[in-house]
C-alpha positions as CSV (number, residue, x, y, z in Angstrom):
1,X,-71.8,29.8,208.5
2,X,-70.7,27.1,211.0
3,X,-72.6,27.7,214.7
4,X,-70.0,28.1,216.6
5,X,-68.2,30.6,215.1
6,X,-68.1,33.3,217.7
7,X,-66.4,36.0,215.1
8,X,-64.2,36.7,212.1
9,X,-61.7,39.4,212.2
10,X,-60.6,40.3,208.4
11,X,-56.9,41.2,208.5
12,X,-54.9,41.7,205.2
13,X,-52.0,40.9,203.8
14,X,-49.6,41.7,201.2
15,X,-49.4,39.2,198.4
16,X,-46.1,38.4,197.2
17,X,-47.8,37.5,193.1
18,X,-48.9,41.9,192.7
19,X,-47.8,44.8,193.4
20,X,-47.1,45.9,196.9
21,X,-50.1,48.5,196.5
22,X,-52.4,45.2,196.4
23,X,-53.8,43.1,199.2
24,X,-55.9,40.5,199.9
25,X,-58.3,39.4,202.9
26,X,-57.2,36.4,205.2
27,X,-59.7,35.0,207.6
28,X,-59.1,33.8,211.2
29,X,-61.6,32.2,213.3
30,X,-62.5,31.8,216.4
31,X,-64.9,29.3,218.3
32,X,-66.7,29.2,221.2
33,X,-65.3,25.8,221.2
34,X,-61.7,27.1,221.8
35,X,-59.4,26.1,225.0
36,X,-59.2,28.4,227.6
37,X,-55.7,29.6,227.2
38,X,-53.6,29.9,230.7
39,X,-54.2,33.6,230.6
40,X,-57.9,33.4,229.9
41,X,-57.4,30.7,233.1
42,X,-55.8,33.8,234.9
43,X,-58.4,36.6,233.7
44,X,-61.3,33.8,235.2
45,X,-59.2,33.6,238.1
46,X,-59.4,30.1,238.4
47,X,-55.6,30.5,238.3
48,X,-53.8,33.3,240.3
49,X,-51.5,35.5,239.3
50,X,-49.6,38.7,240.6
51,X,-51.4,41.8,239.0
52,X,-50.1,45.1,238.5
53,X,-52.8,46.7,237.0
54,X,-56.5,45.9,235.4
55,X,-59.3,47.5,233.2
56,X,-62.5,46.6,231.3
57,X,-60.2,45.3,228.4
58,X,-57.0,44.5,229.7
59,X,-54.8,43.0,232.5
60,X,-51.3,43.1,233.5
61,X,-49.4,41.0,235.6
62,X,-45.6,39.9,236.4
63,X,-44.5,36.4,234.3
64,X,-44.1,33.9,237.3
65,X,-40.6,33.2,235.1
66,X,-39.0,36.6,235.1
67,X,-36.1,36.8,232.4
68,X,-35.4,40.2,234.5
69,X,-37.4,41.6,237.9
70,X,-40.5,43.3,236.7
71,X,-40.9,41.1,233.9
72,X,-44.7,42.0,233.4
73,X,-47.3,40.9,230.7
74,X,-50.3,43.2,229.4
75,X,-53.3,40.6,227.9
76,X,-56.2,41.5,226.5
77,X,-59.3,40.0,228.7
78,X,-60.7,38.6,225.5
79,X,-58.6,35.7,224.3
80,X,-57.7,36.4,220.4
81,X,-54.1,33.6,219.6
82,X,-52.4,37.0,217.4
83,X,-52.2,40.6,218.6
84,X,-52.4,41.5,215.2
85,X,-55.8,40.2,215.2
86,X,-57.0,42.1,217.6
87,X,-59.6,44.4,216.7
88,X,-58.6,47.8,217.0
89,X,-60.2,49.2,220.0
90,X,-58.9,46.3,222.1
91,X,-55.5,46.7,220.6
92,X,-55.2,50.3,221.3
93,X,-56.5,49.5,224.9
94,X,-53.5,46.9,225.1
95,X,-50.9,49.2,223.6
96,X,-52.2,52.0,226.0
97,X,-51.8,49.6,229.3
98,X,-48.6,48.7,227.9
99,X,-47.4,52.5,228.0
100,X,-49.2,52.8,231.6
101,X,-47.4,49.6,232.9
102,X,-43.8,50.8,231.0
103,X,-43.9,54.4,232.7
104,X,-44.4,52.4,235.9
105,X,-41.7,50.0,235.8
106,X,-39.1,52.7,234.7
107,X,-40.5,54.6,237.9
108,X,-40.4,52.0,240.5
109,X,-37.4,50.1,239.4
110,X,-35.2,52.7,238.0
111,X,-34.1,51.6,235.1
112,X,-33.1,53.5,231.9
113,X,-35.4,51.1,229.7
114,X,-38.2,49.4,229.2
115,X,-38.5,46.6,226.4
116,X,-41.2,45.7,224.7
117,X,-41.7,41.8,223.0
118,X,-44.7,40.7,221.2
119,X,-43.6,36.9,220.1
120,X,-46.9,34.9,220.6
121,X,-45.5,31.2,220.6
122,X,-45.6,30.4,224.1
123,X,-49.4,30.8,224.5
124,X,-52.3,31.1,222.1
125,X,-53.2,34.1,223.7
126,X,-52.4,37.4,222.9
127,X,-49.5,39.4,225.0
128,X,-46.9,42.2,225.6
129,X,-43.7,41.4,227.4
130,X,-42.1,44.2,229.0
131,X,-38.8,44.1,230.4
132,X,-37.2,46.6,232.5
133,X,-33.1,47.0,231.7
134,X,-30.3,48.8,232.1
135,X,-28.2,46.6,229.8
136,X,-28.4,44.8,226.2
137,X,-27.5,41.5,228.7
138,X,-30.3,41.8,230.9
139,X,-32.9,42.5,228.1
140,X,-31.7,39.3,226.0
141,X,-31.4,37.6,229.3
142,X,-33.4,34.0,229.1
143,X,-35.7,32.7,231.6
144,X,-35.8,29.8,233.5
145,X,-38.6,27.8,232.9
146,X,-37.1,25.0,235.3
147,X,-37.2,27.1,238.5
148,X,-39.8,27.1,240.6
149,X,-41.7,30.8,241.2
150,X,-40.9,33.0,243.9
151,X,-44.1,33.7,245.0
152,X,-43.2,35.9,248.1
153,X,-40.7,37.9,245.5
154,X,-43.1,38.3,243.3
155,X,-46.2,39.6,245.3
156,X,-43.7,42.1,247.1
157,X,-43.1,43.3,243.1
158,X,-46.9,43.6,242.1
159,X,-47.5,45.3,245.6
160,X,-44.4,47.5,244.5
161,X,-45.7,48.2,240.8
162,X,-49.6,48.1,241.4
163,X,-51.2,51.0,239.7
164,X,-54.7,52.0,240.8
């Protein structure tokens, strides 16, 4: 097999030509020769960021373009573009931060929910979105890519939502 492939995760899916019972291997690699995604970047910390919480496999910390206060996004530390191909220990560790960082959010900012988004189009790494909302308007609400970050904001939110 080619040198640089660093692994192969096997993930199936359904084919559409047999019958739903049936399904059949799809293979995505990854090389050692692969771009550093921003968050992998962030996870070296050759970038900063404003972190809520951290652990062997994951890391959390708020979206410097918050659609809502407390926008917050979970990673894996290993960079993997889908979160469907994760492998399952690291994906359980991400959905369990997740749950950590949700309960945290709901505490701190007192709202009535927590969203969850898993879209993965924005960056070829693999992340949660978690929104805290009171309203259908402020969980659709966009962001605004166009703004500069409010640092000071934003650390005063990590220091607020930091979980030890």
């Amino acid at each position: 097999m080619d040198n640089e492939l660093t692994y192969i995760t096997t993930i199936y899916y359904k084919c559409q030509l047999f019958p739903s019972s049936v399904y059949l291997p799809r293979l995505h690699r990854y090389h050692k020769a692969m771009e550093d995604s921003i968050f992998t970047k962030i996870i070296k910390g050759e970038i900063p960021c404003h972190k809520v919480y951290e652990d062997e496999l994951t890391l959390a910390f708020l979206d410097i373009h918050p659609a809502v206060p407390g926008h917050t996004l979970v990673i894996p530390r290993e960079q993997v573009e889908f979160v469907w191909d994760l492998s399952d220990k690291t994906y359980q560790a991400v959905m369990e931060t997740t749950k950590k960082i949700a309960f945290r959010l709901r505490e701190v900012l007192e709202t009535a929910y927590v969203g969850e988004k898993i879209v993965g189009v924005d960056v070829p790494h693999a992340h949660v979105q978690l929104l805290p909302f009171n309203t259908s308007t402020e969980y659709s609400a966009p962001q605004d890519m166009d703004t500069e970050p409010d640092h000071p904001a934003l650390a005063e939110m990590a220091a607020k939502l930091k979980l030890t």
